[in-house]
SETORKOL-436897 format. One record per residue (C-alpha): z, y, x. Coordinates in steps of 0.05 Angstrom, whole numbers, padded with zeros to 5 digits, always signed. Example, Ala and Ser with C-alpha at 12.3 -4.5 7.8 and 13.67 -1.06 7.14 Angstrom:
% SETORKOL-436897
+00156-00090+00246/+00143-00021+00273/
END
This chain:
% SETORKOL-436897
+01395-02806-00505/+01436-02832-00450/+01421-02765-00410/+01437-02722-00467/+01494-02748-00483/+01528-02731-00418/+01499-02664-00439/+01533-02650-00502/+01601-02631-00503/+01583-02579-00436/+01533-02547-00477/+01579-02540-00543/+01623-02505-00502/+01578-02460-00472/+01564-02441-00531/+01624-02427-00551/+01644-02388-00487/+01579-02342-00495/+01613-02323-00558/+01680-02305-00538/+01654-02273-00469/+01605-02221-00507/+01605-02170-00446/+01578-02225-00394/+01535-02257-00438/+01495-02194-00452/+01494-02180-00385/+01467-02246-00368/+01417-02248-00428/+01393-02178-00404/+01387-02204-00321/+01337-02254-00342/+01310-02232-00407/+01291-02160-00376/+01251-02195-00319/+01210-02243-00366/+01203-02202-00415/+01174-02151-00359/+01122-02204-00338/+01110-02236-00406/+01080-02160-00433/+01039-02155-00366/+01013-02226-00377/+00990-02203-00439/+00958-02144-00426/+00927-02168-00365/+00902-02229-00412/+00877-02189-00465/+00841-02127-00421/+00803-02184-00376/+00747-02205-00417/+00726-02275-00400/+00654-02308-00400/+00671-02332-00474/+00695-02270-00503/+00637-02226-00478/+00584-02273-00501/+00572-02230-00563/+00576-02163-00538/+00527-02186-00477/+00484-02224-00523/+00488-02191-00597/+00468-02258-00640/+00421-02294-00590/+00422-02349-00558/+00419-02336-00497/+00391-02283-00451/+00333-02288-00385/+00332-02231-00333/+00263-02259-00286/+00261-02222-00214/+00232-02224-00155/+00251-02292-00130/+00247-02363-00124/+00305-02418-00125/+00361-02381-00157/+00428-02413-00158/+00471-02401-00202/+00539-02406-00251/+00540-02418-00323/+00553-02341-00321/+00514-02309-00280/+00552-02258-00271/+00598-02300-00229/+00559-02325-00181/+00473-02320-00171/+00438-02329-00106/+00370-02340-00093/+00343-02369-00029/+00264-02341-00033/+00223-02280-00049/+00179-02277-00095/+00112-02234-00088/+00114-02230-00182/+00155-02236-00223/+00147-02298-00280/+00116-02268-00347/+00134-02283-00414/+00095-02339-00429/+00123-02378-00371/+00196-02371-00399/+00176-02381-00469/+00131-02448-00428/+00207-02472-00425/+00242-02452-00489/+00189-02468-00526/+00180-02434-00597/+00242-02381-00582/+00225-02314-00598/+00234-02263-00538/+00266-02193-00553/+00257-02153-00499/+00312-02101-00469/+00321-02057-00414/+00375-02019-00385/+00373-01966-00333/+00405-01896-00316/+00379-01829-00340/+00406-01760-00337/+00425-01716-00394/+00433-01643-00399/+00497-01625-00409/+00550-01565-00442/+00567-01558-00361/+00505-01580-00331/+00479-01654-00319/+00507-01723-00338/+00479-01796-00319/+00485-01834-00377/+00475-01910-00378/+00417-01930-00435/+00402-01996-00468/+00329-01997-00496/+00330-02053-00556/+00312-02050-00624/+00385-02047-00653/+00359-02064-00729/+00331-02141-00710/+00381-02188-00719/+00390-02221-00655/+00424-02147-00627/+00475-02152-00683/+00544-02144-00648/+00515-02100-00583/+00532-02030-00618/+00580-02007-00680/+00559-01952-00715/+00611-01906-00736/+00573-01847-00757/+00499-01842-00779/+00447-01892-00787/+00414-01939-00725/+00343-01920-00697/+00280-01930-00729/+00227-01907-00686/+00227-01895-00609/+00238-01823-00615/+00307-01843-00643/+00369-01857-00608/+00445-01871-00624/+00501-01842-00575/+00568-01861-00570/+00629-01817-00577/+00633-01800-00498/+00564-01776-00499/+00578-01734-00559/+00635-01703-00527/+00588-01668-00478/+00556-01631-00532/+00514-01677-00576/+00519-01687-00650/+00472-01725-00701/+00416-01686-00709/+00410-01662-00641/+00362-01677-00587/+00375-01713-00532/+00354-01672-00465/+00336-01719-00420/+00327-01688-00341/+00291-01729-00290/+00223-01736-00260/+00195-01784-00308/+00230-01742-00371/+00213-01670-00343/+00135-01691-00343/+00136-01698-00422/+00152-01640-00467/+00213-01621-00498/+00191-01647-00561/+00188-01726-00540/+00256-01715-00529/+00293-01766-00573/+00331-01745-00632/+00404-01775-00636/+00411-01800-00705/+00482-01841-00702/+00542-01837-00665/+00553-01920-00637/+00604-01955-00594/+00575-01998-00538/+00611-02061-00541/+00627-02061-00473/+00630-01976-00455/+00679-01941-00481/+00697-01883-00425/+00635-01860-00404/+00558-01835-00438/+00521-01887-00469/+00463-01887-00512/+00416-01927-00548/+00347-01934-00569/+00281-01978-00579/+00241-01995-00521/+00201-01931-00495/+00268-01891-00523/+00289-01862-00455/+00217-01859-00423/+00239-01906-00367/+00187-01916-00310/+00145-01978-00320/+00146-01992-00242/+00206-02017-00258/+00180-02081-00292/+00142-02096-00232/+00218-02125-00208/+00239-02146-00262/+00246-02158-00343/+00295-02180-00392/+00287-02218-00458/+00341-02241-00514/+00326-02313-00531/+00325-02323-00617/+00326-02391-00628/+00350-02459-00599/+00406-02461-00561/+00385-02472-00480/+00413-02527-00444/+00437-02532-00374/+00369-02568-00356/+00328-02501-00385/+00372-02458-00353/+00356-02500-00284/+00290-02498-00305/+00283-02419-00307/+00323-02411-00249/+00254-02449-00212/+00220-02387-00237/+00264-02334-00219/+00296-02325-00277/+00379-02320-00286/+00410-02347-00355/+00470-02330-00392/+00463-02379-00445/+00519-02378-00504/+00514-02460-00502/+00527-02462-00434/+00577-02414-00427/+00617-02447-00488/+00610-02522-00453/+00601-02509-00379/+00572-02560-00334/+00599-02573-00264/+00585-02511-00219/+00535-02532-00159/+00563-02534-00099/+00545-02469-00072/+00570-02427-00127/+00639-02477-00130/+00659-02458-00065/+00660-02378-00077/+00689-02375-00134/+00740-02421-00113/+00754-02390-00052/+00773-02320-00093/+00813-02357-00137/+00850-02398-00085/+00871-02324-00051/+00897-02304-00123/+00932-02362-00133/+00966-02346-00053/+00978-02285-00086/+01013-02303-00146/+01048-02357-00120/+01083-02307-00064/+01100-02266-00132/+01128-02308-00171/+01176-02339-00109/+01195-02271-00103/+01219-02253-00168/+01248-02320-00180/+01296-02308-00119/+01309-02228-00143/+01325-02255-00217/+01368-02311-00189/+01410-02265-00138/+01413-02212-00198/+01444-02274-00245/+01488-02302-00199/+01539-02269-00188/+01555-02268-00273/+01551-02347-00275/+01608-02330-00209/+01651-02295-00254/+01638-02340-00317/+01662-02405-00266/+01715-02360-00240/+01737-02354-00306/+01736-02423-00332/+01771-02444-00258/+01843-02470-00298/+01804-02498-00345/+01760-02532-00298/+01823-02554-00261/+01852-02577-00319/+01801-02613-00344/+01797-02654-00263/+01874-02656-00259/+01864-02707-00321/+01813-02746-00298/+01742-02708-00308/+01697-02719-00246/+01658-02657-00204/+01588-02670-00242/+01624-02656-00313/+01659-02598-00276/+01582-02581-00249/+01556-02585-00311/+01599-02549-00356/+01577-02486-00307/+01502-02507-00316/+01513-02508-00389/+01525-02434-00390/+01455-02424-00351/+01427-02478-00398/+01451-02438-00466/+01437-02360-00439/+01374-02379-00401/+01346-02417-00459/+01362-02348-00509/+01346-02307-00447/+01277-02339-00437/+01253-02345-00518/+01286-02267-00525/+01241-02242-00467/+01182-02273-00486/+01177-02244-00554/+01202-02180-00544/+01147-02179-00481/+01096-02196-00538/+01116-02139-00583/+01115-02090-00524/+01049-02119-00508/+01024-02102-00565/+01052-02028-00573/+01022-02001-00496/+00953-02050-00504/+00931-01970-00547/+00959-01933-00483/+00923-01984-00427/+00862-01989-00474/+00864-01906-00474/+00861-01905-00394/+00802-01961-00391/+00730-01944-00396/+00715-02016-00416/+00734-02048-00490/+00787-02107-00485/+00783-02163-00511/+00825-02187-00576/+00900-02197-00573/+00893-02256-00527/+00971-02292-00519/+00963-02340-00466/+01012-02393-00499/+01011-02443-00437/+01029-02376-00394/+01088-02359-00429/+01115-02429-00429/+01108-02422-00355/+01142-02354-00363/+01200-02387-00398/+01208-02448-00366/+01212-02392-00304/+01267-02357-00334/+01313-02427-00351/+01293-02446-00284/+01324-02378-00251/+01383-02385-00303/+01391-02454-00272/+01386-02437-00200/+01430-02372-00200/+01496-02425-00239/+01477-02480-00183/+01519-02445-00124/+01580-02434-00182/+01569-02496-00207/+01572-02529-00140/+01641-02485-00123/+01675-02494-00182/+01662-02579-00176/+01706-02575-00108/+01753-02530-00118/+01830-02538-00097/+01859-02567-00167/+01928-02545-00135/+01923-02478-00122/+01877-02463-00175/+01934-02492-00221/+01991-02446-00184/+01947-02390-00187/+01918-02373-00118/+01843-02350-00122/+01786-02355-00061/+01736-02397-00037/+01732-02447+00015/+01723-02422+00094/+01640-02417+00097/+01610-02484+00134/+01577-02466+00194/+01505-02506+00168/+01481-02446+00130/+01495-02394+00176/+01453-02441+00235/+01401-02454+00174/+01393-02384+00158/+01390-02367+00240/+01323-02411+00240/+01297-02393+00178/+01301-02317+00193/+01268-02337+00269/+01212-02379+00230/+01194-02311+00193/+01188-02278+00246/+01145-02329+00278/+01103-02326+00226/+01102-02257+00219/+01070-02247+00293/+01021-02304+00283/+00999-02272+00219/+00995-02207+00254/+00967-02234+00323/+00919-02286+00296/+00861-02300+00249/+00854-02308+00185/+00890-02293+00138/+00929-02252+00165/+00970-02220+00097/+00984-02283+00063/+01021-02311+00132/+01061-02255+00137/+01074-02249+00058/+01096-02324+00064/+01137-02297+00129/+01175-02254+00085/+01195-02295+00031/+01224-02342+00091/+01255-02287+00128/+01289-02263+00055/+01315-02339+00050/+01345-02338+00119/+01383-02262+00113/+01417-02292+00044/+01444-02360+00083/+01468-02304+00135/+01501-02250+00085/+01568-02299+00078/+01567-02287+00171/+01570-02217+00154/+01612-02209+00110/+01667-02246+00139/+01654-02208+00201/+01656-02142+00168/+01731-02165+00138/+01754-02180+00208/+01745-02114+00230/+01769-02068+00169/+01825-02063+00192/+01826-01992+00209/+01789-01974+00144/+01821-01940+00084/+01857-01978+00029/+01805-01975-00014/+01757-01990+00026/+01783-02041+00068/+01801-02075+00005/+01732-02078-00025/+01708-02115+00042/+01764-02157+00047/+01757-02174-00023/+01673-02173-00020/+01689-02234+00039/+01742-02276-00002/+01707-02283-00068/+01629-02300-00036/+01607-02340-00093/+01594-02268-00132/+01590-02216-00071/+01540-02261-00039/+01483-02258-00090/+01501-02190-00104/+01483-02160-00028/+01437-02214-00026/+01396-02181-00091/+01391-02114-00059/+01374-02141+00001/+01318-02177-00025/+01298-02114-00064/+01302-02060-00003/+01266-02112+00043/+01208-02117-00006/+01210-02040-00012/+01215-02027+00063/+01156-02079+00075/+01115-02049+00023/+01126-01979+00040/+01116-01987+00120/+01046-02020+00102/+01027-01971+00052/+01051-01917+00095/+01006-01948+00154/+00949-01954+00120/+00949-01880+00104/+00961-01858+00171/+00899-01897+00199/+00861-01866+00138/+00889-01804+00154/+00878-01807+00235/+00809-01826+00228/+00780-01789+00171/+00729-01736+00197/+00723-01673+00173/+00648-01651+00153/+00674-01569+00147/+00728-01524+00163/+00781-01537+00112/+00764-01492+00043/+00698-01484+00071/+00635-01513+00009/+00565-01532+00024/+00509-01534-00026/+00451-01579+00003/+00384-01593-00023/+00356-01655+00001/+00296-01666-00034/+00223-01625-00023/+00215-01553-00053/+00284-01526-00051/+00296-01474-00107/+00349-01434-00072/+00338-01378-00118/+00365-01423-00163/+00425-01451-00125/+00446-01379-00112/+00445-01357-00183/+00487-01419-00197/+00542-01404-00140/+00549-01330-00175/+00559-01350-00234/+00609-01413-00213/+00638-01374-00150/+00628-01302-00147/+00685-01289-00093/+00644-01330-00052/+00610-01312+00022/+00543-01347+00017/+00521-01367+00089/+00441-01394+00101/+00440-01456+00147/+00377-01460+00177/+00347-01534+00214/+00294-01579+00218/+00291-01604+00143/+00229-01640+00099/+00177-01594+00079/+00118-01637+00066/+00123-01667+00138/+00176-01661+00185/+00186-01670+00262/+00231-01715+00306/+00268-01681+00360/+00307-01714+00404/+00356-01702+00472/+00365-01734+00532/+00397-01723+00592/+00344-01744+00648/+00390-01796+00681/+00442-01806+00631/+00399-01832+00565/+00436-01803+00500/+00482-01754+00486/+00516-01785+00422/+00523-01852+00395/+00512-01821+00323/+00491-01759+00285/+00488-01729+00220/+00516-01662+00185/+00539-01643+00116/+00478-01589+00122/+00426-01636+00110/+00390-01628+00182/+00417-01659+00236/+00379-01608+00285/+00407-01533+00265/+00380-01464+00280/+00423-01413+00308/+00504-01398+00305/+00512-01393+00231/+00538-01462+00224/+00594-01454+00281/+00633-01411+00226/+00629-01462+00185/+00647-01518+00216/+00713-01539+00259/+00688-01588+00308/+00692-01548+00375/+00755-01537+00423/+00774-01466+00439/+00719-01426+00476/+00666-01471+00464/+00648-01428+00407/+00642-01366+00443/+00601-01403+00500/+00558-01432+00443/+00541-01369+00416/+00523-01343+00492/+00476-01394+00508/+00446-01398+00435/+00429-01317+00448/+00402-01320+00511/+00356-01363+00485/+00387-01443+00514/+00399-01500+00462/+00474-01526+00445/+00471-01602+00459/+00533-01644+00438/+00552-01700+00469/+00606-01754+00465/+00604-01780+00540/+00589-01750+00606/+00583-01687+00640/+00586-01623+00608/+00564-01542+00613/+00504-01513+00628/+00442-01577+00648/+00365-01583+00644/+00365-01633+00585/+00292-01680+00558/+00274-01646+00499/+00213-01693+00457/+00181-01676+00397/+00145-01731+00351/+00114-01693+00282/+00092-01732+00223/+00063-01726+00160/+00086-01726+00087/+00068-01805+00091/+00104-01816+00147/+00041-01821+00193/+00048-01787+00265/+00005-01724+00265/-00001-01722+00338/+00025-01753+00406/+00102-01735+00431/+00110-01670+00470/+00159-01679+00523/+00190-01622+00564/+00253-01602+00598/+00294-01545+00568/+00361-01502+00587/+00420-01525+00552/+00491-01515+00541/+00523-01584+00533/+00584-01587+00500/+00641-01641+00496/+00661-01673+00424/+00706-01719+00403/+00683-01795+00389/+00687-01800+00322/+00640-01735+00326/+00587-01745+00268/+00552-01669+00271/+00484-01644+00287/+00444-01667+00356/+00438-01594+00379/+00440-01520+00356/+00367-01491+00381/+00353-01418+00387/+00306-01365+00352/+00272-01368+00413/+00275-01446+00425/+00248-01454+00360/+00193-01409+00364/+00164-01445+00441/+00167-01514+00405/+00126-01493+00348/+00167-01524+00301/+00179-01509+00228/+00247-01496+00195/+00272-01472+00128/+00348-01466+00091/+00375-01531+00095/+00438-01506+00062/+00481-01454+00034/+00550-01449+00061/+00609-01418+00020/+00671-01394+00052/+00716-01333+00038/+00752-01352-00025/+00790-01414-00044/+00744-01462-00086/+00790-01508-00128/+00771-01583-00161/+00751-01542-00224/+00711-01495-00192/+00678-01552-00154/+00663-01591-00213/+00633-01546-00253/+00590-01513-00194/+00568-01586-00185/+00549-01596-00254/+00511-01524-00246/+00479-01544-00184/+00461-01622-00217/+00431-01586-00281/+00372-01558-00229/+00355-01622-00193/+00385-01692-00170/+00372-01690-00102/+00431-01634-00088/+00496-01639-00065/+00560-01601-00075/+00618-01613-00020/+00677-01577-00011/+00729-01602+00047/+00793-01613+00023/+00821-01651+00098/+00855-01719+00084/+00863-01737+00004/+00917-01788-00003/+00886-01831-00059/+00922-01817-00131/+00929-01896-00143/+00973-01901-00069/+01010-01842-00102/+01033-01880-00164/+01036-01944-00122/+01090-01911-00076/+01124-01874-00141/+01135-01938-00181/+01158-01969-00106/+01208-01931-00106/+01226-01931-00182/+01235-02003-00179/+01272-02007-00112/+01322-01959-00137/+01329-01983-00210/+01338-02059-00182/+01387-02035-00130/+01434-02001-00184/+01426-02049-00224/+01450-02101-00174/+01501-02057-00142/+01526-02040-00216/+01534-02106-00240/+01561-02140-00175/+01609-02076-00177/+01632-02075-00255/+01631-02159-00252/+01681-02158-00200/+01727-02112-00225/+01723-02154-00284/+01744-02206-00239/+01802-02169-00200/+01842-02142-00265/+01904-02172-00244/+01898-02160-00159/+01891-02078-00193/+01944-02086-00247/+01994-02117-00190/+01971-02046-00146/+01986-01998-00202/+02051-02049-00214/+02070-02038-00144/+02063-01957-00148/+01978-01943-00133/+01960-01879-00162/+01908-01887-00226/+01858-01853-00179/+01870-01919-00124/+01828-01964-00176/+01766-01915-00178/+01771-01913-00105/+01761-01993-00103/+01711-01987-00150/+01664-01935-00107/+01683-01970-00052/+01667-02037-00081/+01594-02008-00096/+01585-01973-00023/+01609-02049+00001/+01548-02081-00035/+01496-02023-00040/+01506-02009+00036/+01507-02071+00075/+01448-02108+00031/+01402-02042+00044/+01418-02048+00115/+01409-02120+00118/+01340-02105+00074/+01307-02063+00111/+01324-02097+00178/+01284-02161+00147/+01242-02115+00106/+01218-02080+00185/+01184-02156+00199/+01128-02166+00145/+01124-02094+00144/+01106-02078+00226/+01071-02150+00225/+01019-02136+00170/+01008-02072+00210/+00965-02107+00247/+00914-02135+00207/+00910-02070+00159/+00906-02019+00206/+00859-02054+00268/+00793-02063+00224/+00764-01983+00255/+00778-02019+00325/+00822-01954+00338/+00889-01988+00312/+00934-02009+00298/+00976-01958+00264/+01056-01958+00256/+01082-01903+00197/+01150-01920+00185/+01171-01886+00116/+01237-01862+00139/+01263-01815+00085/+01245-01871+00047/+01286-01914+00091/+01341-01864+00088/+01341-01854+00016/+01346-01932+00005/+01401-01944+00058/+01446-01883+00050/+01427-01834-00008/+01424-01896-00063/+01487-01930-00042/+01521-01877-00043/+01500-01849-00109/+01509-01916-00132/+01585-01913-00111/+01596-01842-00137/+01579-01869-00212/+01615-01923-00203/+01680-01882-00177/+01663-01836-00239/+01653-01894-00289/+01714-01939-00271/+01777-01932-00315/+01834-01908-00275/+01884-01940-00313/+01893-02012-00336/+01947-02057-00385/+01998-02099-00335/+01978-02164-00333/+02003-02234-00303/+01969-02264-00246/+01962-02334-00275/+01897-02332-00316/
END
């Protein structure tokens, strides 16, 4: 009471000054409120789309108990969910039956389920679809599937589907084509009929359906591995669960689960470890945003203290010490941080709840219920009060020692700077650095250094902006009025300039950081991706036995008629296969690696060089020679090239894998040609002639498609065509280097909120201290400045703040961003990489400030009422 008492006439009026300053307050209100209302909707969307252990207990268990998965293994270790942690520690040669889990349980009744992949004929072709074979009617599934349409199976020739299955072509009444070697033994007529349409309580954006066991005609090999049971009856205890994990067996029991026993030792330390590096993470986030929301605040509690200055001089000229002058300024914060906080949170709830449809519509997995983490969003508003509190302390701390006298007689400005912040903020910005290039130089982790390095480097550059802008006032002299009174004025009144450049400082460094890594990451992605074709170019390959090209071709005219169809002949598996290798006599290999996008990594003649882009100028045309006057095409990645004797050894097996004969060994005429390192093509191109000495078999391998332009559509649909005839094909079409969409929207919404903070810092700093200058502009236009002379300040106030915080920004923003770099970029061994996002850079440092001063110019009234000087 004591405390509070102290406390009461401050906050009554700051109260009361909220009120009659209705412009600032709203501005304030909306500085933190926007922010936590911002996180408060994220929190609980993220809350309510992740799906705990607890809240997916009944749509991973229906109404059992529990349910016990036995494999092959011994010794399994694991959480009370499984699915956060198992390990087992020994193979198993069986798995444990039945009667050795229900040995444990006891009397439970065991319903047994299985789940598995199948494909489904399709409108456009082939679908997988994931299954769940379980009798849907017995109790103990009640709460796995909810029937919207139809009735639930009765027989195993009866299946439900849910709506994403339907919308390939399926309706009740209809049945269900199953494709696959296992469903393309058994006549059409086993094919199940689909007799409801049911939501899988845990699919929602891709095919599902559902039937009794022996619904899908899964292979019964498969329960050689491993089985699957849902537990009716008792609940099982930690010790049962222990108990089947002796036989193999993992547990998610609904007892457990609900009243979790201590995690063994093993299984603590992962899962602890990946929540320590999200806690890192979080921690770095919320430091962040807690300095951006208190330099985007502070400069209004500046001009609220500014404001209140005679008072506050009053109020010490008759005896009122500089904590009740510090804490009628932290009242203000006190009063709007309080509303600020309770405003955000709930109107972060209600737009929670209006975008949950829109995030739920973009996720192929049900959320959970409206989950409101209550112990979150006190966090969340103790985090805005606390930010409120922080961005009145520098005021605060101002306005307790200011000069009574000249307050009183009506001079304005703020005491010289002391030269302790400027040396602080000198090491702090040299400590982020250091940290930066250990983080970047050493092991470990690497990111969370140099994220930590930021946050330190942002905290020196603010203790330095006060340096530079006193500097930048010394030498304005030469500048235009306008301008040279916006710095000038930017370096007298710190308290509000200072968290203003400060803000988009912190904003453009973040943005700069971000972008450089994000930019860096794509170039390494971009300078090592390998390209399988010439750009444009498509490649149909069949990799299992008995090819049905026929087939393929009649799909690619129907899907692609423009297209050139080119056969690729090689060495491919046609009941047996042979082994050829190539070695130079001396040298050993020729590559470190091989493969090919045609399915054969041993071609037959020259078709595949028009295909393909992997040779410099003229090889081709030497390649072609030596292929027709009857040599082999080696590539190699090392040593000498052009025309060599090269070991040529053939191994042939059989359809089991058995060899059919000893190696033939013999020297043959090659051309060897030079590729590049990351070269993953063919061994060799061999001749007509070649071919026919060795005595070895080839066939198509492939069909190559050039001559027309094959978009995503076309390719998707010819795939679907092409899966419809067998699973073991493959449709690829080169595209190059595909940034990744998600980067894309990463890097949009970058930018979005770099720009949107820096206007919105630049605006307020700009707008707040005109506020605060009313009678310095009144005395110009008293004095003979034309009307236009106040939008010039106003611009040039904006260009004052905008431009010297970007610059500042993206100088700090260049350390974290090179230094992480490092550790990105250097996992290929061929980094690191260094993209530096420059029109992003540009934008930021000149195109937004300046923007940002031309609606401010526009905006500012050119005219104002004569007023005194004494406030």
């Amino acid at each position: 009471m004591i405390f509070l008492s102290g406390w009461t006439v401050p906050l009554r009026l700051a109260r009361r000054d909220a009120l009659r300053a209705k412009g600032r307050s709203v501005l304030v209100l909306a500085m933190i409120a926007l922010p936590v209302l911002a996180v408060t909707a994220a929190d609980v969307v993220l809350e309510t789309q992740d799906v705990d252990s607890v809240e997916s207990l009944d749509r991973q268990l229906g109404s059992a108990t529990a349910s016990v998965t036995v494999n092959l293994a011994r010794g399994v270790v694991q959480a009370p969910d499984p699915e956060l942690y198992s390990s087992w520690s020994d193979a198993a040669d069986t798995i444990a039956t039945a009667e050795q889990v229900t040995g444990v349980l006891g009397d439970a009744r065991l319903v047994e389920w299985r789940a598995s992949t199948v494909g489904v004929a399709t409108e456009a072709g082939r679908a997988d679809v994931e299954v769940l074979e379980v009798d849907l009617r017995d109790p103990v599934a009640d709460g796995l599937a909810r029937l919207d349409e139809g009735r639930l199976p009765r027989t195993d020739d009866e299946v439900v589907v849910n709506a994403a299955l339907a919308a390939k072509g399926y309706a009740v009444g209809d049945r269900l084509d199953l494709t696959g070697p296992e469903q393309d033994d058994a006549d059409d007529s086993a094919d199940p009929v689909v007799v409801g349409i049911a939501e899988s309580a845990e699919a929602r954006g891709y095919p599902v359906a559902m039937g009794p066991l022996g619904a899908f005609a899964l292979p019964d090999r498969d329960l050689e591995a491993s089985r699957s049971w849902f537990v009716d009856g008792d609940e099982v205890d930690w010790a049962e669960v222990r108990a089947l994990n002796e036989l193999g067996a993992t547990v998610l029991s609904r007892a457990v689960v609900l009243d979790p026993p201590p995690l063994p030792a093993e299984a603590e330390e992962m899962v602890s470890s990946g929540d320590d590096a999200m806690a890192t993470v979080v921690a770095l986030v919320v430091v962040m945003a807690l300095i951006e929301v208190v330099l985007l605040a502070g400069p209004a509690f500046a001009v609220g203290a500014r404001r209140q200055a005679r008072s506050l001089a009053l109020m010490t000229a008759t005896g009122g010490t500089p904590r009740q002058a510090r804490r009628v300024v932290l009242a203000s914060a006190v009063v709007l941080g309080g509303a600020a906080s309770i405003l955000g949170v709930a109107l972060g709830i209600l737009v929670a709840r209006l975008v949950l449809p829109v995030a739920q519509g973009r996720n192929d997995s049900w959320f959970g219920p409206f989950d409101v983490p209550w112990p979150h969003l006190a966090g969340i508003t103790a985090f805005g009060l606390v930010s409120a509190l922080l961005a009145a302390m520098v005021p605060a701390w101002t306005a307790s020692r200011q000069d009574v006298v000249a307050v009183l007689a009506g001079r304005r400005g703020d005491r010289r700077p002391s030269l302790r912040s400027p040396v602080l903020g000198v090491v702090l910005l040299a400590a982020g650095i250091g940290l930066a290039a250990y983080g970047a130089l050493g092991t470990g982790s690497g990111e969370v250094l140099i994220a930590g390095s930021a946050v330190v480097a942002v905290l020196g550059m603010i203790l330095l902006v006060p340096v530079v802008l006193a500097g930048l006032a010394r030498v304005s002299g030469r500048l235009p009025l306008a301008l040279r009174y916006a710095v000038r004025d930017a370096a007298r009144h710190r308290t509000r300039t200072v968290p203003a450049v400060a803000a988009v400082a912190a904003t453009v460094a973040g943005v700069v950081a971000l972008g450089i890594s994000l930019q860096s990451d794509q170039a390494e992605d971009r300078a090592t991706y390998v390209p399988q074709l010439r750009d444009g170019v498509g490649a149909v390959t069949w990799y299992g036995p008995d090819p049905q090209w026929d087939r393929v071709r009649g799909a690619l005219a129907r899907e692609v008629p423009d297209a050139d169809v080119v056969e690729v002949r090689g060495l491919g598996y046609d009941g047996g296969y042979s082994d050829v290798r190539l070695r130079r006599a001396g040298d050993g290999r020729l590559l470190t690696g091989w493969g090919s996008p045609f399915g054969a990594d041993l071609l037959v003649g020259p078709e595949s060089l028009d295909l393909t882009d992997d040779l410099r100028p003229g090889d081709r045309e030497r390649a072609v020679a030596a292929l027709a006057r009857g040599a082999v095409v080696a590539f190699s990645t090392a040593g000498s090239e052009g025309d060599q004797r090269l070991d040529l050894r053939v191994r042939t097996f059989d359809e089991d894998g058995e060899p059919t004969g000893p190696a033939s060994r013999e020297q043959v005429a090659a051309l060897v040609v030079r590729v590049d390192d990351e070269y993953a093509g063919p061994q060799a191109l061999l001749s007509e002639d070649a071919v026919r000495d060795l005595g070895i078999s080839v066939r198509t391998v492939s069909l190559g498609l050039t001559g027309t332009a094959i978009d995503e559509d076309q390719e998707e649909e010819l795939a679907e065509a092409v899966g419809a005839l067998t699973v073991d094909a493959n449709v690829y079409v080169e595209r190059g280097f595909q940034l990744d969409d998600e980067i894309v929207v990463i890097q949009l919404v970058l930018v979005g909120l770099g720009a949107v903070l820096m206007l919105g810092g630049t605006l307020t700093a700009t707008f707040l201290a005109l506020s605060d200058a009313r009678p310095d502009l009144a005395t110009l236009a008293a004095v003979g400045a034309a009307p236009r002379t106040r939008r010039g300040v106003a611009a040039a106030y904006a260009a004052v703040v905008g431009v010297v915080g970007a610059i500042l920004g993206a100088l700090v923003g260049f350390v974290p961003g090179i230094a992480v770099t490092y550790p990105l970029t250097s996992s290929t061994g061929s980094g690191p990489f260094l993209d530096v996002p420059w029109l992003l850079i540009v934008g930021l440092v000149v195109a937004l400030p300046l923007l940002t001063a031309a609606v401010v110019g526009l905006a500012a009234r050119s005219r104002l009422p004569l007023v005194a000087r004494l406030d």
